[in-house]
mmCIF file of the N, C-alpha and C atoms, coordinates in Angstrom:
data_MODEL
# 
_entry.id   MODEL 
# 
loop_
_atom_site.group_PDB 
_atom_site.id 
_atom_site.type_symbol 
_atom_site.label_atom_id 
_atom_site.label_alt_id 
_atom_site.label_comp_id 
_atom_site.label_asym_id 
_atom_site.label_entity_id 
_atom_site.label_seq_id 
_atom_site.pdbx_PDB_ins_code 
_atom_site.Cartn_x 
_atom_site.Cartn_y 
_atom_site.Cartn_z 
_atom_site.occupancy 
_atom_site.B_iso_or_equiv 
_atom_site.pdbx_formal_charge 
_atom_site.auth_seq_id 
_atom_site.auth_comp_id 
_atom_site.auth_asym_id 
_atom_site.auth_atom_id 
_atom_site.pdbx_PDB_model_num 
ATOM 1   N N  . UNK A 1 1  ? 11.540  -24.317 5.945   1.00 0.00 ? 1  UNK A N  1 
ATOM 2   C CA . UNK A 1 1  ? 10.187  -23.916 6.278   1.00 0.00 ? 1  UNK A CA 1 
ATOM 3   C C  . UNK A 1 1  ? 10.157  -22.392 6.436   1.00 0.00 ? 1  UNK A C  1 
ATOM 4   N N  . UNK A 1 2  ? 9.289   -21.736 5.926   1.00 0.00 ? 2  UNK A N  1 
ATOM 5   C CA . UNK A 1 2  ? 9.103   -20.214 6.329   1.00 0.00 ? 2  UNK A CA 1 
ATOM 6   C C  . UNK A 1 2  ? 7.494   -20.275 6.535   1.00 0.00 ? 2  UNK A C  1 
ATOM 7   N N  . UNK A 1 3  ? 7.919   -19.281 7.694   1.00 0.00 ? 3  UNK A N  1 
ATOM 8   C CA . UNK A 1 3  ? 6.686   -18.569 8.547   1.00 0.00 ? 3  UNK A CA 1 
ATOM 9   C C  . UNK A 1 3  ? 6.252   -17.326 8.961   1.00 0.00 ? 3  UNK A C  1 
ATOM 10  N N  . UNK A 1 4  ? 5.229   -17.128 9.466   1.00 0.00 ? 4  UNK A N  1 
ATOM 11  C CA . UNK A 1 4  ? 4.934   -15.620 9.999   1.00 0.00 ? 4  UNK A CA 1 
ATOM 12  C C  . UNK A 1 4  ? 5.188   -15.833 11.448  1.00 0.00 ? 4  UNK A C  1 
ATOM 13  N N  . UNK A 1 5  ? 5.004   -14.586 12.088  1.00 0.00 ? 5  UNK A N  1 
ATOM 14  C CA . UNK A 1 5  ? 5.599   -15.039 13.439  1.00 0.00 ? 5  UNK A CA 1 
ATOM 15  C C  . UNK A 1 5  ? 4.936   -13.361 13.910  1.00 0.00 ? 5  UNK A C  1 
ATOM 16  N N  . UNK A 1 6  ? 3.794   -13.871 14.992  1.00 0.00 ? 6  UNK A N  1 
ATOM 17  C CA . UNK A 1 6  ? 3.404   -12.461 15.578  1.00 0.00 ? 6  UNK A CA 1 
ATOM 18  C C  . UNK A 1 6  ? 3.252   -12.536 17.446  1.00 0.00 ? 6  UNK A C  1 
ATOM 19  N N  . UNK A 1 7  ? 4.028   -11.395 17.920  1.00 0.00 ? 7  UNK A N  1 
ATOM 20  C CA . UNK A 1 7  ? 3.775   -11.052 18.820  1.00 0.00 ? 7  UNK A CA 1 
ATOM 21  C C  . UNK A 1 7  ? 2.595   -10.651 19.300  1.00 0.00 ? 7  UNK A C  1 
ATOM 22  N N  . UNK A 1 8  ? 2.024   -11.337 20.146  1.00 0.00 ? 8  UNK A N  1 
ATOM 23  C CA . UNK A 1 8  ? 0.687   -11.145 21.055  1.00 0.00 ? 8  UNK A CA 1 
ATOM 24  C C  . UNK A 1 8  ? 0.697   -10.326 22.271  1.00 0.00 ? 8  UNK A C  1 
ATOM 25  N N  . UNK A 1 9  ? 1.478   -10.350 22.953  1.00 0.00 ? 9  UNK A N  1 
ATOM 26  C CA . UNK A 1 9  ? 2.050   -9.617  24.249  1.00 0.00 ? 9  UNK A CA 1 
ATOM 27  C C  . UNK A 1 9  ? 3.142   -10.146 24.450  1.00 0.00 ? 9  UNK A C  1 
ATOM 28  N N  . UNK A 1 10 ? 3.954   -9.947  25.869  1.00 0.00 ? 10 UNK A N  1 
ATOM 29  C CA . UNK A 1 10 ? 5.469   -9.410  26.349  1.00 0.00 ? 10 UNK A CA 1 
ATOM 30  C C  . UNK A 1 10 ? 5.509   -11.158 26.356  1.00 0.00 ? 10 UNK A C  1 
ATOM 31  N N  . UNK A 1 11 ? 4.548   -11.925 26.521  1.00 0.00 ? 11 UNK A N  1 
ATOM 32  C CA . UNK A 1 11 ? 4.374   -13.314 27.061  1.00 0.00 ? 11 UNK A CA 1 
ATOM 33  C C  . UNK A 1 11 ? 4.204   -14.423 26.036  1.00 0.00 ? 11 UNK A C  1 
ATOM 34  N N  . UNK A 1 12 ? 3.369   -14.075 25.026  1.00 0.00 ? 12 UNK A N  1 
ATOM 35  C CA . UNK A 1 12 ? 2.814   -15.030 23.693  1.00 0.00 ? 12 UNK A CA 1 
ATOM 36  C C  . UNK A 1 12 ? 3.182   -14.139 22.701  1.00 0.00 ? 12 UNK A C  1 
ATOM 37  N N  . UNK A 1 13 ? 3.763   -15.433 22.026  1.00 0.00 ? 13 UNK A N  1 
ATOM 38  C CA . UNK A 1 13 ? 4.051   -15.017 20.164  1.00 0.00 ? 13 UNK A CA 1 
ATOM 39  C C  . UNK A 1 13 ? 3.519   -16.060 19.500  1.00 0.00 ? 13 UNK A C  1 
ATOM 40  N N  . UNK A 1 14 ? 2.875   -15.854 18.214  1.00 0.00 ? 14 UNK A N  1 
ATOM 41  C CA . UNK A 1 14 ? 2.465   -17.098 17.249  1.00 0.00 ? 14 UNK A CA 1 
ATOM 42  C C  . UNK A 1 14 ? 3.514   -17.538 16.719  1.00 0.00 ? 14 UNK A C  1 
ATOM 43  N N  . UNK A 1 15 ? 3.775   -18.445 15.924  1.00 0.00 ? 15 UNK A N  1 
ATOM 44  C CA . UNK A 1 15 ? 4.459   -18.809 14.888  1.00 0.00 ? 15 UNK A CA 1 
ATOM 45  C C  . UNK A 1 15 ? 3.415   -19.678 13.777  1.00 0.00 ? 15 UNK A C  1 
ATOM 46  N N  . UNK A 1 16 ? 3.050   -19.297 12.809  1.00 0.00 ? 16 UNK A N  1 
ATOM 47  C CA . UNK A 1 16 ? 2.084   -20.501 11.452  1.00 0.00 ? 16 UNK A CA 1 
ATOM 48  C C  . UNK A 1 16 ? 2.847   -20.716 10.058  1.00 0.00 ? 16 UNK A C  1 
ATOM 49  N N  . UNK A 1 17 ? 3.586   -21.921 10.289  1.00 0.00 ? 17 UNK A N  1 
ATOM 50  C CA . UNK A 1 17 ? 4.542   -22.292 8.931   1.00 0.00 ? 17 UNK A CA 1 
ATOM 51  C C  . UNK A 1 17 ? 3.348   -21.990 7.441   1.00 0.00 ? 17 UNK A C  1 
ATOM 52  N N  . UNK A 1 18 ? 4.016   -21.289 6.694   1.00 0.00 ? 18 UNK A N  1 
ATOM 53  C CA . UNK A 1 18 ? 3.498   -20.704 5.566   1.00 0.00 ? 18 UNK A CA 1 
ATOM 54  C C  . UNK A 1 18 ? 3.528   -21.849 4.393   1.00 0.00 ? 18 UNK A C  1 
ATOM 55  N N  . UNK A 1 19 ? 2.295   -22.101 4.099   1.00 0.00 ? 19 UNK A N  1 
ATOM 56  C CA . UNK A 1 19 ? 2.009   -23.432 2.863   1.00 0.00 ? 19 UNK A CA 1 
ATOM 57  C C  . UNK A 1 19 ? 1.097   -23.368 2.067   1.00 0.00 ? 19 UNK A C  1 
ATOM 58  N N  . UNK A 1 20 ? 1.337   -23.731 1.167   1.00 0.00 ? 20 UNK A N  1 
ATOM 59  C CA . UNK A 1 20 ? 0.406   -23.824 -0.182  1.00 0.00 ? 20 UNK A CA 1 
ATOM 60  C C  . UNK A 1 20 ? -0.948  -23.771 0.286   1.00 0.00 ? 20 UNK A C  1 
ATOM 61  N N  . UNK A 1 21 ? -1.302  -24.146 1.041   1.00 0.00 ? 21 UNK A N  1 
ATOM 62  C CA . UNK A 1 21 ? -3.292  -23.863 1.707   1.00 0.00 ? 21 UNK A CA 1 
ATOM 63  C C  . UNK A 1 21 ? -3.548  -22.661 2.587   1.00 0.00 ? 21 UNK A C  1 
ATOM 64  N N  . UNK A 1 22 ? -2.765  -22.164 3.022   1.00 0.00 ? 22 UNK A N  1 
ATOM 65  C CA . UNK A 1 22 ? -3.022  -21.371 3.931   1.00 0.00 ? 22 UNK A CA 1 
ATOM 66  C C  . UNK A 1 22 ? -2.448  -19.339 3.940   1.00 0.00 ? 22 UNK A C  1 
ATOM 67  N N  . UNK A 1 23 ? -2.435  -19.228 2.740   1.00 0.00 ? 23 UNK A N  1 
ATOM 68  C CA . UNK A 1 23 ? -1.658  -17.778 1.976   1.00 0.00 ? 23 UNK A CA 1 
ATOM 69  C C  . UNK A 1 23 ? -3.000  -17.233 1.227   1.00 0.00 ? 23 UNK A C  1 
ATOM 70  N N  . UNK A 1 24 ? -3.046  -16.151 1.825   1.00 0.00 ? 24 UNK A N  1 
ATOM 71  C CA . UNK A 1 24 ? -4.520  -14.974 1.160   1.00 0.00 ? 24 UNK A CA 1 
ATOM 72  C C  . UNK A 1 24 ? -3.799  -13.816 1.128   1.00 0.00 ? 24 UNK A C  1 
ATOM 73  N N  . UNK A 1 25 ? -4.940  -12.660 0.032   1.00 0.00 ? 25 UNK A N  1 
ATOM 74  C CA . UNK A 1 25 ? -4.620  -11.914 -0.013  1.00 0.00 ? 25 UNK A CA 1 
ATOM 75  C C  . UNK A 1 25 ? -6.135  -11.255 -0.096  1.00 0.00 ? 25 UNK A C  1 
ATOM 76  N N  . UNK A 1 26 ? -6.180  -10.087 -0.347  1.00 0.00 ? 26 UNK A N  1 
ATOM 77  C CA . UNK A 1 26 ? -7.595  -9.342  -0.620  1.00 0.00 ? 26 UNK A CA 1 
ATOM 78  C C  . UNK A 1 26 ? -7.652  -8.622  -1.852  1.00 0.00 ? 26 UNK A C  1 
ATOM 79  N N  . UNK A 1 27 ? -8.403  -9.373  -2.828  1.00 0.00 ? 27 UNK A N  1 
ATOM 80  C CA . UNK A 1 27 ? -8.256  -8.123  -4.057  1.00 0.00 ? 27 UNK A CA 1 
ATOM 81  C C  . UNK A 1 27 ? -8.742  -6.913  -4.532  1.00 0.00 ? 27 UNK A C  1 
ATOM 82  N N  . UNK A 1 28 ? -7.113  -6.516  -4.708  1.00 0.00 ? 28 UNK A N  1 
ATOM 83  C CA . UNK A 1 28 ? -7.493  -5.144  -5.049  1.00 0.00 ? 28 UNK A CA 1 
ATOM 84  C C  . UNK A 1 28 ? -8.644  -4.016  -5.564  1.00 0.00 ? 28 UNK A C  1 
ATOM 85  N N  . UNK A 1 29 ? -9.264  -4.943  -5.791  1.00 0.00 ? 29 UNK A N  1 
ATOM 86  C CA . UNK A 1 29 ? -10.302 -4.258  -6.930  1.00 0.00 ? 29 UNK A CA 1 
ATOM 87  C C  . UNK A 1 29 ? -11.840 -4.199  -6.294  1.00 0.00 ? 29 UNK A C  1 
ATOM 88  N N  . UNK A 1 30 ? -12.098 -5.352  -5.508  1.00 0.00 ? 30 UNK A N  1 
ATOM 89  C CA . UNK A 1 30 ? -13.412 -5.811  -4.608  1.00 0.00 ? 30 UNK A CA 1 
ATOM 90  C C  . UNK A 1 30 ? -13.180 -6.028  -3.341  1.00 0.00 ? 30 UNK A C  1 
ATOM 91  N N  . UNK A 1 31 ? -12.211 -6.490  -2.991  1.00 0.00 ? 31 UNK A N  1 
ATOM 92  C CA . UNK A 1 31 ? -11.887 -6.384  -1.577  1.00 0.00 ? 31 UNK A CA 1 
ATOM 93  C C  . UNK A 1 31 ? -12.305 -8.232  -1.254  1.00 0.00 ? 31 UNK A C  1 
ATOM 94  N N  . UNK A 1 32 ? -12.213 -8.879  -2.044  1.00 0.00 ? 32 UNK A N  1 
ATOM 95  C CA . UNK A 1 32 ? -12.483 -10.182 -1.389  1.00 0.00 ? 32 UNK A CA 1 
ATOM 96  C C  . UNK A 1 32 ? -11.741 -11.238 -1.352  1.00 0.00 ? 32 UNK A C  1 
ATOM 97  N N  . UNK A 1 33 ? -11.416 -11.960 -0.366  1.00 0.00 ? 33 UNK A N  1 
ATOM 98  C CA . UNK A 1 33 ? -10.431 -12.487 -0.019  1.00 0.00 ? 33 UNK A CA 1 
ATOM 99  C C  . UNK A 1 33 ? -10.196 -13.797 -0.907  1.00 0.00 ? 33 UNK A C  1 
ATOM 100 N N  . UNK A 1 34 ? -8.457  -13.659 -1.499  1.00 0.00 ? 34 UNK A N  1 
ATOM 101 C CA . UNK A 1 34 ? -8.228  -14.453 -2.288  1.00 0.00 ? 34 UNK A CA 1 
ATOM 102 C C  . UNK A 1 34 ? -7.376  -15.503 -1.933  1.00 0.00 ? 34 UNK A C  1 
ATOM 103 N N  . UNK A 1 35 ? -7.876  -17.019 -2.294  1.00 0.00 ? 35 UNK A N  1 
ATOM 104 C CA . UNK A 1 35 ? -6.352  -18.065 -1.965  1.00 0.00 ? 35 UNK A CA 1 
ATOM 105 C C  . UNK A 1 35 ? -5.334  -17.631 -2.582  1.00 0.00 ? 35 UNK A C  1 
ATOM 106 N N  . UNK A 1 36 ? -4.005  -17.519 -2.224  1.00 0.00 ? 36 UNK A N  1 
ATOM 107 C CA . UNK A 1 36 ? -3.005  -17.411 -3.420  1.00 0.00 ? 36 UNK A CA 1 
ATOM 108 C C  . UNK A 1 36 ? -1.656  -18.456 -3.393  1.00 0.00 ? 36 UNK A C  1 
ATOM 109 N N  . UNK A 1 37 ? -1.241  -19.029 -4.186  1.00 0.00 ? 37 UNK A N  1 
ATOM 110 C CA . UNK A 1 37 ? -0.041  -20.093 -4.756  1.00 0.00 ? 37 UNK A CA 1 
ATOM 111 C C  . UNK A 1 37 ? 1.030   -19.052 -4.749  1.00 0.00 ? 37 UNK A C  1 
ATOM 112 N N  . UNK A 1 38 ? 1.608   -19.090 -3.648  1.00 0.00 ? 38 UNK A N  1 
ATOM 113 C CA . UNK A 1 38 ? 2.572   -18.293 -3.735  1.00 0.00 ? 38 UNK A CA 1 
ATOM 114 C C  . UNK A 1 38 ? 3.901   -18.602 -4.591  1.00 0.00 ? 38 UNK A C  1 
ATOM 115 N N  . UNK A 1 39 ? 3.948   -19.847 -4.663  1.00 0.00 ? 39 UNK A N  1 
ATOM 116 C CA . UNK A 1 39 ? 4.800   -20.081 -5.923  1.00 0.00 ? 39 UNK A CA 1 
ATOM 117 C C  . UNK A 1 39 ? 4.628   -19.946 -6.917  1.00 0.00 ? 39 UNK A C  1 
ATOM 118 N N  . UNK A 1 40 ? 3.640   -20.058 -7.807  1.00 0.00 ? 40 UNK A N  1 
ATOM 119 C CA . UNK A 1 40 ? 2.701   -19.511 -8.872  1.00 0.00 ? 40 UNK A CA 1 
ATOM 120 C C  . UNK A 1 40 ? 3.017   -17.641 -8.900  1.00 0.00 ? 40 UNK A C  1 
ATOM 121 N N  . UNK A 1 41 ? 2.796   -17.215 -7.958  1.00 0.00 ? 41 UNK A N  1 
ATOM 122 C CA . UNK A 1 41 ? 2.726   -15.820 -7.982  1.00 0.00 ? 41 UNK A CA 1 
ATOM 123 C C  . UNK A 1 41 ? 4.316   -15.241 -8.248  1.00 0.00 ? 41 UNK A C  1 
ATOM 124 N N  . UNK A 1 42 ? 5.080   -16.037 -8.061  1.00 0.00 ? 42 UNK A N  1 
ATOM 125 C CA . UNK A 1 42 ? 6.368   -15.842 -7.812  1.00 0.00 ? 42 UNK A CA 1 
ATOM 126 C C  . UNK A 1 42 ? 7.304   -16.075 -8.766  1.00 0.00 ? 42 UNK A C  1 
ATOM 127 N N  . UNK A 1 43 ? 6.841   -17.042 -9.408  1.00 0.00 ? 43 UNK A N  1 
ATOM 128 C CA . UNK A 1 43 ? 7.774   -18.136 -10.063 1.00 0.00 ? 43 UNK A CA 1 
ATOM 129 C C  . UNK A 1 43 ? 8.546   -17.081 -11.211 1.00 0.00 ? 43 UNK A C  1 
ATOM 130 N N  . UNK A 1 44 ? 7.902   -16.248 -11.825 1.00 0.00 ? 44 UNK A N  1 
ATOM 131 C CA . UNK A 1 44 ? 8.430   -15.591 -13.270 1.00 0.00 ? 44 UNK A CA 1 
ATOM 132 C C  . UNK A 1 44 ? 9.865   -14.639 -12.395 1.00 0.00 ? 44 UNK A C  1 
ATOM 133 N N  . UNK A 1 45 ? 9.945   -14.530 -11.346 1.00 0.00 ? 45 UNK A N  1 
ATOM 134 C CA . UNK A 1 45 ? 11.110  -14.439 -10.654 1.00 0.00 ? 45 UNK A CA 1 
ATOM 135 C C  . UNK A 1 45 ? 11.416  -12.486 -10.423 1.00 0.00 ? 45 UNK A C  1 
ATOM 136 N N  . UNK A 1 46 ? 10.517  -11.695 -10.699 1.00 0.00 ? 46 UNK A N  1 
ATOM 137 C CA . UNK A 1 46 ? 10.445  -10.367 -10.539 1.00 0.00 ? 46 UNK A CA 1 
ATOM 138 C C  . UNK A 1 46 ? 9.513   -10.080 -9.664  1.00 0.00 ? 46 UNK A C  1 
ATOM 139 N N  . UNK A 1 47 ? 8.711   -10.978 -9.163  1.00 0.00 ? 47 UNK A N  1 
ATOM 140 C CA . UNK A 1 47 ? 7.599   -10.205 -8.232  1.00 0.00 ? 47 UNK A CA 1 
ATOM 141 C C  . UNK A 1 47 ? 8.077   -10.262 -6.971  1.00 0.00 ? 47 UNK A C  1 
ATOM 142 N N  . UNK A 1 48 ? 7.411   -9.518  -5.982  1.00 0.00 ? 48 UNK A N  1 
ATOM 143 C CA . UNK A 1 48 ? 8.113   -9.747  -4.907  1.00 0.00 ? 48 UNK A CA 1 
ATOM 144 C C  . UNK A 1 48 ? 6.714   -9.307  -4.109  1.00 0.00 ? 48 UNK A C  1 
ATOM 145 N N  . UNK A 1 49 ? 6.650   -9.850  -2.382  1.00 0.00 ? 49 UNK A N  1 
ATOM 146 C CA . UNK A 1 49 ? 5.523   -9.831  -1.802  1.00 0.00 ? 49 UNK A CA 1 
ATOM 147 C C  . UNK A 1 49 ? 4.860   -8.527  -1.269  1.00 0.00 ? 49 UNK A C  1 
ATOM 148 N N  . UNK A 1 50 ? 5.641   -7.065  -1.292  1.00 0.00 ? 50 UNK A N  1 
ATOM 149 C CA . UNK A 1 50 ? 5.505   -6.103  -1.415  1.00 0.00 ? 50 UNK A CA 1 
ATOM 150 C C  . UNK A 1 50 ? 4.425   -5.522  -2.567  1.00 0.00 ? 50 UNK A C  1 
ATOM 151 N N  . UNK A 1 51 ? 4.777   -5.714  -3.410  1.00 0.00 ? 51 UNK A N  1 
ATOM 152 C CA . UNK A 1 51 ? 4.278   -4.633  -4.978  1.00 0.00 ? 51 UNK A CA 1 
ATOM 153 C C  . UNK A 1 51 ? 3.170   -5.753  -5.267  1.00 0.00 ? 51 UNK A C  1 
ATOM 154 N N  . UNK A 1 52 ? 3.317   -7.498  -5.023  1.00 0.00 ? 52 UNK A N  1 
ATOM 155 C CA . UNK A 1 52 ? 2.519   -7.975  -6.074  1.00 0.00 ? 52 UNK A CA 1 
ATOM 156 C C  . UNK A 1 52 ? 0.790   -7.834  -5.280  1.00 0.00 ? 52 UNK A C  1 
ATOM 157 N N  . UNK A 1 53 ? -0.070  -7.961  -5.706  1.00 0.00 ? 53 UNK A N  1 
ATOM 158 C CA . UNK A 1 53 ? -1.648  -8.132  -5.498  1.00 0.00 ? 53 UNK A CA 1 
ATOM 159 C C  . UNK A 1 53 ? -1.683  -8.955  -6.704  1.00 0.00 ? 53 UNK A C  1 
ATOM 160 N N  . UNK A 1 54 ? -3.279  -10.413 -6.426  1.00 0.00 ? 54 UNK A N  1 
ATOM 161 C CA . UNK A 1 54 ? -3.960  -10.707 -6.581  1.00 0.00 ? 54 UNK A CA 1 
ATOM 162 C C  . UNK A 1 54 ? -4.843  -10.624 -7.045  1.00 0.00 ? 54 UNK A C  1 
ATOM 163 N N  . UNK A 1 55 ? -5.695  -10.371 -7.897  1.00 0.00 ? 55 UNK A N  1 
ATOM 164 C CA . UNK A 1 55 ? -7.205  -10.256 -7.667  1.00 0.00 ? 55 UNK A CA 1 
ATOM 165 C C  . UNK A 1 55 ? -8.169  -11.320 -8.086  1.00 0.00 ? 55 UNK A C  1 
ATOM 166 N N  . UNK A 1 56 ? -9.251  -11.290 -7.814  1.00 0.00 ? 56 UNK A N  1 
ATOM 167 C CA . UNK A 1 56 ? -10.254 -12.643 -7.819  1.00 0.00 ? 56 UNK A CA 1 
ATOM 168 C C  . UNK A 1 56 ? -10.695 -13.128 -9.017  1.00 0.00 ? 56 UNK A C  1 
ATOM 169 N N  . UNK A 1 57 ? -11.169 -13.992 -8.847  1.00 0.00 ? 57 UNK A N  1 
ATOM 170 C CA . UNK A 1 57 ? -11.654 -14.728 -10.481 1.00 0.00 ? 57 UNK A CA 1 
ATOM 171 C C  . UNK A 1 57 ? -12.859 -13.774 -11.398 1.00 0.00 ? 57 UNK A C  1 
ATOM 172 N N  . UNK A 1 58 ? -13.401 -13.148 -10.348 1.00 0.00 ? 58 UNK A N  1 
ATOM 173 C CA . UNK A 1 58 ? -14.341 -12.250 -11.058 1.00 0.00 ? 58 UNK A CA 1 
ATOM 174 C C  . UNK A 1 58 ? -14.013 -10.947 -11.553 1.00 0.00 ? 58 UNK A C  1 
ATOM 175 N N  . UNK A 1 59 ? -13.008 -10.499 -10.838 1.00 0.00 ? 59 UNK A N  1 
ATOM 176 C CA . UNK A 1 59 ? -11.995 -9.204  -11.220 1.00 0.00 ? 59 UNK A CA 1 
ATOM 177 C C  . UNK A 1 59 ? -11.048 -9.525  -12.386 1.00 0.00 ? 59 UNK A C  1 
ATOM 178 N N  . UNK A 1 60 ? -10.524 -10.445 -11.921 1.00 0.00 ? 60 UNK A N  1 
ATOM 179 C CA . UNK A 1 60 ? -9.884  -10.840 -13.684 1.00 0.00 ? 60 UNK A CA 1 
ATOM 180 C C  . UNK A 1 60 ? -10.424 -11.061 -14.624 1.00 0.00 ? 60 UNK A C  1 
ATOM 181 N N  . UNK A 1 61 ? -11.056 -11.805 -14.834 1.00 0.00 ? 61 UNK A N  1 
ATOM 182 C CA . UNK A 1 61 ? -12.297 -12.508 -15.673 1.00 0.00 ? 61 UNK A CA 1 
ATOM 183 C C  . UNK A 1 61 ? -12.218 -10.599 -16.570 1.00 0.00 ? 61 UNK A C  1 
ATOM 184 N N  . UNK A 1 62 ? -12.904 -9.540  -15.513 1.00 0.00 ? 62 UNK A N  1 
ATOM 185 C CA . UNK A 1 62 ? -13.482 -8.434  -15.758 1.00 0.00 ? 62 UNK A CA 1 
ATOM 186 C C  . UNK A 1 62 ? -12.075 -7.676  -16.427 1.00 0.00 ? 62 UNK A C  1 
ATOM 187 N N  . UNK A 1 63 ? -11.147 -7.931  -16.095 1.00 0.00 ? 63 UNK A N  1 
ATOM 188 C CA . UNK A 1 63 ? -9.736  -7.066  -16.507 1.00 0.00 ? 63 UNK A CA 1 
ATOM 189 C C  . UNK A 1 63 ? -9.945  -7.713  -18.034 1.00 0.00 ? 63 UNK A C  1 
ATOM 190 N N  . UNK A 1 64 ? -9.825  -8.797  -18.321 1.00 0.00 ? 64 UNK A N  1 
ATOM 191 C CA . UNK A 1 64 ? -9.592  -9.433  -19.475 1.00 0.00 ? 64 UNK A CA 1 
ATOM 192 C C  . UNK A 1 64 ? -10.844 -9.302  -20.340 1.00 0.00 ? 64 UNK A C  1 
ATOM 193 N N  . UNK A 1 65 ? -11.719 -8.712  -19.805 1.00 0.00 ? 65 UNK A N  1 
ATOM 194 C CA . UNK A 1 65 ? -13.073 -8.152  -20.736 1.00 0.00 ? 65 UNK A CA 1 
ATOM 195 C C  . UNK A 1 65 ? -12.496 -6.750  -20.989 1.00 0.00 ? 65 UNK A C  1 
ATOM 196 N N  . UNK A 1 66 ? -11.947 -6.149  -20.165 1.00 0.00 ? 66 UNK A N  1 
ATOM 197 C CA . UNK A 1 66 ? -11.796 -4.502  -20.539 1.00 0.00 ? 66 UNK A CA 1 
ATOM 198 C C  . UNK A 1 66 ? -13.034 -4.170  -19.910 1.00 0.00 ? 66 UNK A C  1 
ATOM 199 N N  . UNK A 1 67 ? -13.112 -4.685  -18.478 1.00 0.00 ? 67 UNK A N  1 
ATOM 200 C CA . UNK A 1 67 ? -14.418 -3.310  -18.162 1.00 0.00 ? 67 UNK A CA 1 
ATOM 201 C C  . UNK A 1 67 ? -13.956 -3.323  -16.852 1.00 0.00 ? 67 UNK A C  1 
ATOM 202 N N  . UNK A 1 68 ? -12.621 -3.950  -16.267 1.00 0.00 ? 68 UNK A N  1 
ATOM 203 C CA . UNK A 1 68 ? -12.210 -3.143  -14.944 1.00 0.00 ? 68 UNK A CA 1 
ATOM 204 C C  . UNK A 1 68 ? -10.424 -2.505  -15.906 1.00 0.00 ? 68 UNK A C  1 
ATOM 205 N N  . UNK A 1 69 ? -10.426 -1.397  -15.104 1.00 0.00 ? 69 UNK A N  1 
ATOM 206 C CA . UNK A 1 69 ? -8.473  -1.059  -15.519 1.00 0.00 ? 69 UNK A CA 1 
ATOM 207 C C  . UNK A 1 69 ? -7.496  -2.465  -14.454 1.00 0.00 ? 69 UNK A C  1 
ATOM 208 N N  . UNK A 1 70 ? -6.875  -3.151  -15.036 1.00 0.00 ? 70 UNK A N  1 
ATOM 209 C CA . UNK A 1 70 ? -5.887  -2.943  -14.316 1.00 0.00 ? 70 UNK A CA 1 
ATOM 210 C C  . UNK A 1 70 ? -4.885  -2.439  -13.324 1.00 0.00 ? 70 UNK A C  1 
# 
């Protein structure tokens, strides 16, 4: 199982096991918050959770027209 894990104060910490429903990101391009398959995002085996972004169905859609850059 992997999780995030945040300190709240000296007293409370979260812990939320990380799963296929519950992984967002914000895309780059519009700023709106995206589900993401982190295995999907991952799988071709070079990305890593640092460098990779997301972007939304309408931002891609628009990349693959040629009227946003990449």
């Amino acid at each position: 199982m992997f999780y995030v894990k945040e300190k709240m104060s000296d007293v409370a910490e979260m812990t939320i096991e990380i799963t296929d429903e519950n992984v967002y990101c914000t895309c780059p391009k519009c700023g709106v918050e995206v589900s993401v398959d982190l295995a999907e995002v991952l799988k071709d085996g070079d990305s890593d959770l640092f460098s990779t972004a997301v972007c939304c169905a309408d931002c891609s859609r628009k990349i693959r027209k040629g009227e946003l850059n990449a």
